[in-house]
DSSP file (Angstrom, degrees, kcal/mol; ACC not computed):
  #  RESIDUE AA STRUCTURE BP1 BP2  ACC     N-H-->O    O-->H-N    N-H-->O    O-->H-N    TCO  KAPPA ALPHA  PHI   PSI    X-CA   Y-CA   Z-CA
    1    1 A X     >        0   0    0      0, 0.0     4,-0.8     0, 0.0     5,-0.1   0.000 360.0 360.0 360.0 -42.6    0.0    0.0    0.0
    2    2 A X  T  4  +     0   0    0      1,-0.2     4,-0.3     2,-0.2     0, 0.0   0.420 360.0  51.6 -60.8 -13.2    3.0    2.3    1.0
    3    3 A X  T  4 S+     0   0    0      2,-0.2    -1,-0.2     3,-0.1     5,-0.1   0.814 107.3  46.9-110.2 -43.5    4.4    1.8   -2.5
    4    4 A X  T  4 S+     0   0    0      1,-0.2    -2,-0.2     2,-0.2     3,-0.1   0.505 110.0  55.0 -93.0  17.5    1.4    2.6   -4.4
    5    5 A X  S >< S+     0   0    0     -4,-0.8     3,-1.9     2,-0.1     4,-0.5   0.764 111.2  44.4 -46.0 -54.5    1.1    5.6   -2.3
    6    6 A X  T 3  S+     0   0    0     -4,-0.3    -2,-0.2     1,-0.3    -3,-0.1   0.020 113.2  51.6 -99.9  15.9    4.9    6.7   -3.3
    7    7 A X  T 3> S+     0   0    0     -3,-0.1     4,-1.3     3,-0.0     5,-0.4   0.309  83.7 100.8-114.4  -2.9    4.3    5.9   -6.8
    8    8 A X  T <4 S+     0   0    0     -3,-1.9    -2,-0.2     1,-0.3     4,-0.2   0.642  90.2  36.1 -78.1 -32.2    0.9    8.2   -6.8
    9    9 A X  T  > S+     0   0    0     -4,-0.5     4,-1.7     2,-0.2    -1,-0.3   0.806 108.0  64.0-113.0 -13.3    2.6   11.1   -8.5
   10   10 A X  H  > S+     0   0    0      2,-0.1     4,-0.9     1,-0.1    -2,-0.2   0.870 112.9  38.6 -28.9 -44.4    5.0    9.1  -11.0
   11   11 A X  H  X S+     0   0    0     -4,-1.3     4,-1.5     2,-0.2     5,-0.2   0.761 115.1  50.9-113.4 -18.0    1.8    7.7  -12.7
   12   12 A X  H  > S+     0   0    0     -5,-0.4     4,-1.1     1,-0.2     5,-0.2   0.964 112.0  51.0 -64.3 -49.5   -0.3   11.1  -12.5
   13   13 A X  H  X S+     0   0    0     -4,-1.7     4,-1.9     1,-0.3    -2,-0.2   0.811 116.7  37.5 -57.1 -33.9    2.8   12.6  -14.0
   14   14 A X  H  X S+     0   0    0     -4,-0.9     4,-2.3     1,-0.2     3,-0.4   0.984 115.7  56.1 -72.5 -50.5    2.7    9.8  -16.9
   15   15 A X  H  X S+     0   0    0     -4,-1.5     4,-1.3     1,-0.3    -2,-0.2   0.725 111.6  40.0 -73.0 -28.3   -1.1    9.9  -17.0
   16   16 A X  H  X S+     0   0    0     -4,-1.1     4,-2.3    -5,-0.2    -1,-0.3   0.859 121.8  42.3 -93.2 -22.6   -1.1   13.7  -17.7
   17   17 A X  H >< S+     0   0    0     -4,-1.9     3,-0.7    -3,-0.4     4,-0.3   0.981 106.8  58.8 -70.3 -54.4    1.8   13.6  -20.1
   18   18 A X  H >X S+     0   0    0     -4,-2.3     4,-2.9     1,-0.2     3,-0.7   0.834 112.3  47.8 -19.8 -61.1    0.6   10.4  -21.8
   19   19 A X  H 3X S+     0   0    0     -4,-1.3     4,-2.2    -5,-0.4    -1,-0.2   0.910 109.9  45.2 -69.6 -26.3   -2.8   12.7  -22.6
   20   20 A X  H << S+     0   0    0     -4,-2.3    -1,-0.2    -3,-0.7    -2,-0.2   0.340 112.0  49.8 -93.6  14.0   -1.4   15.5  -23.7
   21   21 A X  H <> S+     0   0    0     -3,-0.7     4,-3.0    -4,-0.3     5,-0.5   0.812 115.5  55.3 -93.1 -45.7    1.0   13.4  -26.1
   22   22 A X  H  < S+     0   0    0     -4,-2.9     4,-0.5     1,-0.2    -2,-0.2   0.836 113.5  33.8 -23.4 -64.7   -2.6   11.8  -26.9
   23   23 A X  T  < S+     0   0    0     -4,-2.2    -1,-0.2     2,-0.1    -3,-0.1   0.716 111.6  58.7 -89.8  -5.0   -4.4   14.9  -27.9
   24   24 A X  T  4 S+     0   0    0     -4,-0.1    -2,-0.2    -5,-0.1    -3,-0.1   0.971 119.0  33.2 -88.8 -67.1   -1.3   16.8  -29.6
   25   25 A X  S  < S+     0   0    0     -4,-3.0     2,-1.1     1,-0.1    -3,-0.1   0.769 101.3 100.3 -61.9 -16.9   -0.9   13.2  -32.5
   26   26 A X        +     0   0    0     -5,-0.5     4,-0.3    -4,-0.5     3,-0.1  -0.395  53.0 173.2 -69.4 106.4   -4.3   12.9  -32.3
   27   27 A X    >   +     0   0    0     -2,-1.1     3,-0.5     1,-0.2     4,-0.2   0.501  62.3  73.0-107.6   2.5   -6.0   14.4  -35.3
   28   28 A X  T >> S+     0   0    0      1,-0.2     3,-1.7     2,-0.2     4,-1.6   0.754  88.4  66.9 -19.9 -58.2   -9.5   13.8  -35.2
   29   29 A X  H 3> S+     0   0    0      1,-0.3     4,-0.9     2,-0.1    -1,-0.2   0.715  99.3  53.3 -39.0 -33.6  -10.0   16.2  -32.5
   30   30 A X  H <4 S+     0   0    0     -3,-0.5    -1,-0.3    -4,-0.3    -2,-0.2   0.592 101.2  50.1-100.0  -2.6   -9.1   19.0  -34.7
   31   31 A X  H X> S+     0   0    0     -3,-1.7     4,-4.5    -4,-0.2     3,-0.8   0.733 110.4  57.9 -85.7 -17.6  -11.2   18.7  -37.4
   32   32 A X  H 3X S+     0   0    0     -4,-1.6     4,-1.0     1,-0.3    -2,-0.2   0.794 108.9  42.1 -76.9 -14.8  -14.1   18.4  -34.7
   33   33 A X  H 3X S+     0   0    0     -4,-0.9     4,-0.7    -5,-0.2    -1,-0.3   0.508 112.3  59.3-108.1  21.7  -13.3   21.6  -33.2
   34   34 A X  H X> S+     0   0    0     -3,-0.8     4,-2.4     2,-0.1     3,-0.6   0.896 114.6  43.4 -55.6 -65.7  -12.8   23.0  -37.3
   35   35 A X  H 3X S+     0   0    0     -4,-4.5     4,-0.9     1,-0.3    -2,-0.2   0.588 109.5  48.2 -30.9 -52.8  -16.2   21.9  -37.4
   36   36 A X  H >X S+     0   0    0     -4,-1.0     4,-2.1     1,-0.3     3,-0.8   0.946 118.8  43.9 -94.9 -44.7  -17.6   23.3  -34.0
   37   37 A X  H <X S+     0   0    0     -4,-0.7     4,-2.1    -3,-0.6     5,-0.4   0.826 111.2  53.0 -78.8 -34.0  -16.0   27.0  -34.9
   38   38 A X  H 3X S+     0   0    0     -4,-2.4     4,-2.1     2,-0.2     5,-0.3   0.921 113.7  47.4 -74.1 -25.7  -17.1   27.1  -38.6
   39   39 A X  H XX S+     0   0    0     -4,-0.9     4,-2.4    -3,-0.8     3,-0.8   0.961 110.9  41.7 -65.2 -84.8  -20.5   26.4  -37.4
   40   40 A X  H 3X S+     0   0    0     -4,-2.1     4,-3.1     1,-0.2     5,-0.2   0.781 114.8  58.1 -40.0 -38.3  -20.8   28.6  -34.9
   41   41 A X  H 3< S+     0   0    0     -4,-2.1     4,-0.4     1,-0.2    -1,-0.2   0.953 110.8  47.0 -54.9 -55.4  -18.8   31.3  -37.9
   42   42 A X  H XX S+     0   0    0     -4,-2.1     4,-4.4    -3,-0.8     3,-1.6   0.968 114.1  47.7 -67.3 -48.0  -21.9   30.5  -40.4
   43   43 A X  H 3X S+     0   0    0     -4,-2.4     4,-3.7     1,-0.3    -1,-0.2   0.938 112.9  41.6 -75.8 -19.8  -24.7   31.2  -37.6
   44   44 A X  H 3X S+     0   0    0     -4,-3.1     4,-0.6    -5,-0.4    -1,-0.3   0.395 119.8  53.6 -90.8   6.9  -23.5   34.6  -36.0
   45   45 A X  H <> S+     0   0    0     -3,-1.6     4,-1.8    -4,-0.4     5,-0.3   0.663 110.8  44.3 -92.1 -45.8  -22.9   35.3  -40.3
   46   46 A X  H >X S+     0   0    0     -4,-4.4     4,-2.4    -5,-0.2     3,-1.6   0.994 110.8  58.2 -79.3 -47.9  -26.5   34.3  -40.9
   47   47 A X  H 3< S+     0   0    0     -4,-3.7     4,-0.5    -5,-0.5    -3,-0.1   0.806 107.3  48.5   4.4 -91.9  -27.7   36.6  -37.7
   48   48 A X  H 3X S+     0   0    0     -4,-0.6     4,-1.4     2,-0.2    -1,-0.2   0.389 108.6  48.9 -52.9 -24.2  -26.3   39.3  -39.1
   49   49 A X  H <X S+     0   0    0     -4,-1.8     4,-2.3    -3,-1.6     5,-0.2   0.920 114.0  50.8 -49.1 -64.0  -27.8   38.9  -42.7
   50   50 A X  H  < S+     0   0    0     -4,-2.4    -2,-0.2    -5,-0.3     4,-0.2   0.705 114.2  40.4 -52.4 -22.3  -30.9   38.5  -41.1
   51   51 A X  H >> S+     0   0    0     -4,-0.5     4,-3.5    -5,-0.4     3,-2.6   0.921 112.5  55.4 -85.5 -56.7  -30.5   41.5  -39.0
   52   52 A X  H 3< S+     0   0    0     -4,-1.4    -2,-0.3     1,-0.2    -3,-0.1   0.635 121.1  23.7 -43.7 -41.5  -29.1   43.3  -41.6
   53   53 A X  T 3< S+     0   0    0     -4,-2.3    -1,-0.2     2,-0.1    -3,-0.1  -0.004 125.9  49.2-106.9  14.3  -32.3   42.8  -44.4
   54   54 A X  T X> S+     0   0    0     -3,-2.6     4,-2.1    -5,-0.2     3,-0.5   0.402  96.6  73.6-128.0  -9.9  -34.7   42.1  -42.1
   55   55 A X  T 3< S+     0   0    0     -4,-3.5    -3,-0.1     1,-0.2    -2,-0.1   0.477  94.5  53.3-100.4  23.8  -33.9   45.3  -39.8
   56   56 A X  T 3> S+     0   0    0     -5,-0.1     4,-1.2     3,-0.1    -1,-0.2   0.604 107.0  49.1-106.9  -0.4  -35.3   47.8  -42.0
   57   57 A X  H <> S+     0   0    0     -3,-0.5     4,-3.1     2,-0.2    -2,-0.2   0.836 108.3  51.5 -70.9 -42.2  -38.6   46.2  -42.4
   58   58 A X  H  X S+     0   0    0     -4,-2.1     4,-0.6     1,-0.2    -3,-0.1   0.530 101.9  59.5 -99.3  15.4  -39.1   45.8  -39.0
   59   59 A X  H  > S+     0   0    0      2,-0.1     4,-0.9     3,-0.1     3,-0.2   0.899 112.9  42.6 -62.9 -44.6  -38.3   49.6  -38.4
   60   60 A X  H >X S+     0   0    0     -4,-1.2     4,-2.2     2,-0.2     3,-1.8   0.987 114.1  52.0 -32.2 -70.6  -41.5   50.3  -41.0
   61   61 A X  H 3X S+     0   0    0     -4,-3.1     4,-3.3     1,-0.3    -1,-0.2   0.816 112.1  42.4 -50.1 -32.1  -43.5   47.6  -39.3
   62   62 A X  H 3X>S+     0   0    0     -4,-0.6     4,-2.9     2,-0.2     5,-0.6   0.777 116.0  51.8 -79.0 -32.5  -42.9   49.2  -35.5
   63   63 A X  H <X5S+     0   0    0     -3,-1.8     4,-2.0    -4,-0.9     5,-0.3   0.986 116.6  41.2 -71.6 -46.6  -43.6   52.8  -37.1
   64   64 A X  H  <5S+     0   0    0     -4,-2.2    -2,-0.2     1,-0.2    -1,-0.2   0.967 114.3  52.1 -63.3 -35.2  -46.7   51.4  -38.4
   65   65 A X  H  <5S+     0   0    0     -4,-3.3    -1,-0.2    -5,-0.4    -2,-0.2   0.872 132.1   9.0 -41.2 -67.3  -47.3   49.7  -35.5
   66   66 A X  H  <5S-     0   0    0     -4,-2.9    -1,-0.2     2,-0.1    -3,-0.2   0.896  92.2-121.6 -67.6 -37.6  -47.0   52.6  -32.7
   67   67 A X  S  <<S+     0   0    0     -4,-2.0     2,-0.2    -5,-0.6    -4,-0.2   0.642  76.9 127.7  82.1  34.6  -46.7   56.1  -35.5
   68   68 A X        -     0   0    0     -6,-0.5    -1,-0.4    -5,-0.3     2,-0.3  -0.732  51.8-156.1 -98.5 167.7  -43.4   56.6  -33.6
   69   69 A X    >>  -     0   0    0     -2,-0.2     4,-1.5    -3,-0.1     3,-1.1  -0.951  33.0-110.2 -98.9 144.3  -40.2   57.1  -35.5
   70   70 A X  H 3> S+     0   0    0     -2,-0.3     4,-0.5     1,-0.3     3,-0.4   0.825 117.5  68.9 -36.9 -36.2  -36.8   56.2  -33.7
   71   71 A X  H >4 S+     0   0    0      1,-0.3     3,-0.8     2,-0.2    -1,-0.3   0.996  99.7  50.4 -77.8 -51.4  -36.1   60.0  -33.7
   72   72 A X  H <4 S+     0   0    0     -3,-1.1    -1,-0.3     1,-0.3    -2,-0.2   0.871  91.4  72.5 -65.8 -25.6  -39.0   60.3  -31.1
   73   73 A X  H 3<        0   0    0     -4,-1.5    -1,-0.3    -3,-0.4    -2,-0.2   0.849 360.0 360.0 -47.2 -54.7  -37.7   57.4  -28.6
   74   74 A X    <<        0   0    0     -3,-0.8    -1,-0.4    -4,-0.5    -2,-0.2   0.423 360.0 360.0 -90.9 360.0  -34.9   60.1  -27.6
């Protein structure tokens, strides 16, 4: 018991090096985080279309809607 106590940070030390030797040859991981960041790239891109061509229509629809214009809010 006294021995795999006093071996207890040898093998953490393998075990963390050993993963990060793991995730550095390991290339699967990286296409999956291409993936997760091109996704995410494309949905804050389509937002922003959408804001962009949709947010002067619904500035008409809100004037008709109240009869305010943005200049009165202020």
């Amino acid at each position: 018991m006294l021995n795999k106590i006093m071996n207890f940070p040898v093998l953490a030390y393998l075990a963390v090096t050993g993963f990060y030797k793991e995730l550095r040859d390991d290339e699967r991981g990286l296409s999956g985080v291409v993936v997760t960041i091109l996704l995410i790239l494309v949905a804050v891109l389509a937002v922003a279309l959408i804001w962009y061509f949709l947010g002067e229509w619904l500035g008409e629809l809100w004037e008709r809607i109240t009869g305010l214009g943005d200049t009165e809010f202020q």
